[in-house]
Phi, psi and omega in degrees: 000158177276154132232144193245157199210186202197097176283349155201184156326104199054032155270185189286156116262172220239151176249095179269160173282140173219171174282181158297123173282171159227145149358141164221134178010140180040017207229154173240148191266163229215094175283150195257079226240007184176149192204138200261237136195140168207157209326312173304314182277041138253303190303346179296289206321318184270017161087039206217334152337132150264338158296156199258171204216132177260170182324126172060010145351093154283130198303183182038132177287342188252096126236215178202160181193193157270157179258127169251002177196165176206166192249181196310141176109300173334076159311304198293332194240171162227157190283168200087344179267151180272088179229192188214092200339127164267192199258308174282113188277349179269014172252071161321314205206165164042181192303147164270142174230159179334296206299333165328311163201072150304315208256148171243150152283147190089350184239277177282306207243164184282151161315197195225000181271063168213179184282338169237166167218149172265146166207173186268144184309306206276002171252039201225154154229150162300142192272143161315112155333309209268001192233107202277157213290332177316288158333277217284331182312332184279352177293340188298334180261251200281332183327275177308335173300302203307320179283326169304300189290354175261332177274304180296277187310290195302346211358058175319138170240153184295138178098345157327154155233163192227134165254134190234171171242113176093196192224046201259218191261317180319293179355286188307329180276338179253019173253307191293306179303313187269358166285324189287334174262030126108004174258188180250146205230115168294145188223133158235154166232179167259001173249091179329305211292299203289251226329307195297319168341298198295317196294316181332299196249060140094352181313128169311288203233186177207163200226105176256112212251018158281309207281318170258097189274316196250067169299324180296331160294269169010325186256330195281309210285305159336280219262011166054067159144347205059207213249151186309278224226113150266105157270108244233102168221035163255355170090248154026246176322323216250325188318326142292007207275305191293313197291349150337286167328279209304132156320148176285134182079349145342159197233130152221112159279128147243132220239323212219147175222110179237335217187113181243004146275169231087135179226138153241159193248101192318006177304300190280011147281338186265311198312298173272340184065054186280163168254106179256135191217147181246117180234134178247081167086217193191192183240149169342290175327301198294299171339295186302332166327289190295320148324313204252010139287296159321317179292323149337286189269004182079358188306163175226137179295181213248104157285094205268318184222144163243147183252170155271174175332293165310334197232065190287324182306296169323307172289324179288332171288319166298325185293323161288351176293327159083070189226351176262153169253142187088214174246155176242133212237127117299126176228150163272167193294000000 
């Protein structure tokens, strides 16, 4: 089989041949049919991670694919199922904790860019009917991130208002879940053209945060007094902005560090009595939440470009241009 491999941190990467693995006690084997890309495999590829990643790593943390075997024990799955790996695999259930998720896929452990893959029974979820594996590949990541901080965490209620940043694939996915959950979702870009986009999928107002540098007074001044829930992924950069946004007693998720300039002045945590809360991903449990909300209401992820297989360098170089809305994707032919 092909696989792609990362012999450290900011080398090329490389396609090597390997056999088919097979399945063992508990484990299911995976054709692999779709793949998401997302800021962490650029920061791997380019040596700019600070968590650690082993040698000869094969990339990306997000895809789906079909099960074609399973190994002795194995219940839950058969061949013919559709799933999608999760990204922490010992985190099942409850609060994360360290021993949960030491291991990542793409860091301590290999990736999903190769044509089969092994997992652990419980390190699969089933996928939304309704969605081709390219779609379900985004989910592992910003799908569930977007949904834990806007749903889990956020305990969106309808008539909220929400704020979000920028038009990458979390963005997008936290705009469409709280529109979906019934609130009004403020967008902000750097672009009129990505604004209309955003308005598209369902956004109230929008923020062009090049013409309106002090988006956050801006966002405050809409909702008059300011906004429930800010999800938050430029770090930095953007963090006074959002506690800015946010209402006394307000919620800011930070889901992302896109941006490590900046200062904020924790003053205005006490001042307003905000909530920051820091999100890495999610637990099995929580996926599966969302799963089956999506399959419920039909939502679809946002897909701004698809690549083939071969052209993960290419899909990565778009993603860094910061020229897309949604996610950006692999499928096989």
């Amino acid at each position: 089989m092909k696989s792609f491999s990362l012999p450290r941190p900011g080398a090329e990467l490389v396609v090597v041949e390997r056999d088919v693995p097979e399945p063992g006690p508990g484990q299911v084997l995976v054709r692999m049919r779709g793949w998401a890309v997302n800021a962490r495999d650029l920061m791997i590829v380019k040596g700019f991670y600070p968590k650690p990643v082993k040698p000869d790593v094969v990339p990306l943390s997000d895809g789906a694919g079909e099960v074609v075997a399973v190994g002795e024990g194995v219940r839950e799955w058969s061949a013919g199922d559709r799933v999608a790996a999760t990204y922490f695999p010992k985190w099942t259930s409850g609060p994360a904790t360290p021993a949960k998720t030491e291991d990542d896929l793409a860091g301590t452990l290999d990736g999903v860019l190769a044509e089969y893959a092994l997992f652990a029974e419980n390190a699969l979820v089933a996928v939304p009917a309704h969605l081709d594996f390219a779609e379900a590949a985004t989910l592992p990541s910003a799908g569930v991130t977007a949904w834990r901080a806007v749903v889990e965490e956020g305990g969106l209620a309808p008539g909220q208002t929400v704020l979000t940043l920028g038009s990458g694939g979390l963005s997008t996915f936290a705009l469409q879940f709280a529109v979906l959950g019934g609130a009004r979702v403020i967008a902000t870009s750097s672009a009129d053209e990505k604004l209309a986009r955003l308005t598209g999928l369902g956004a109230a107002e929008t923020i062009n945060y090049t013409t309106t540098p002090e988006w956050g007074a801006a966002a405050a001044e809409l909702t008059g007094g300011g906004v429930d829930h800010v999800v938050d992924v430029g770090g930095g950069g953007t963090i006074g902005q959002s506690m800015i946004a946010a209402r006394h007693g307000g919620h800011v998720s930070v889901a992302g560090v896109l941006t490590h300039e900046g200062a904020a002045d924790p003053v205005l945590v006490l001042v307003k009595q905000l909530t920051l809360r820091g999100l890495t991903n999610a637990s099995r449990e929580t996926f599966q939440a969302m799963n089956r909300a999506i399959e419920h209401s039909g939502l679809r992820p946002v897909i701004d470009r698809r690549f083939a297989f071969d052209e993960v360098a290419e899909a990565l170089k778009h993603l860094e241009s910061g020229t897309h809305v949604g996610k950006v994707v692999l499928a096989d032919s």
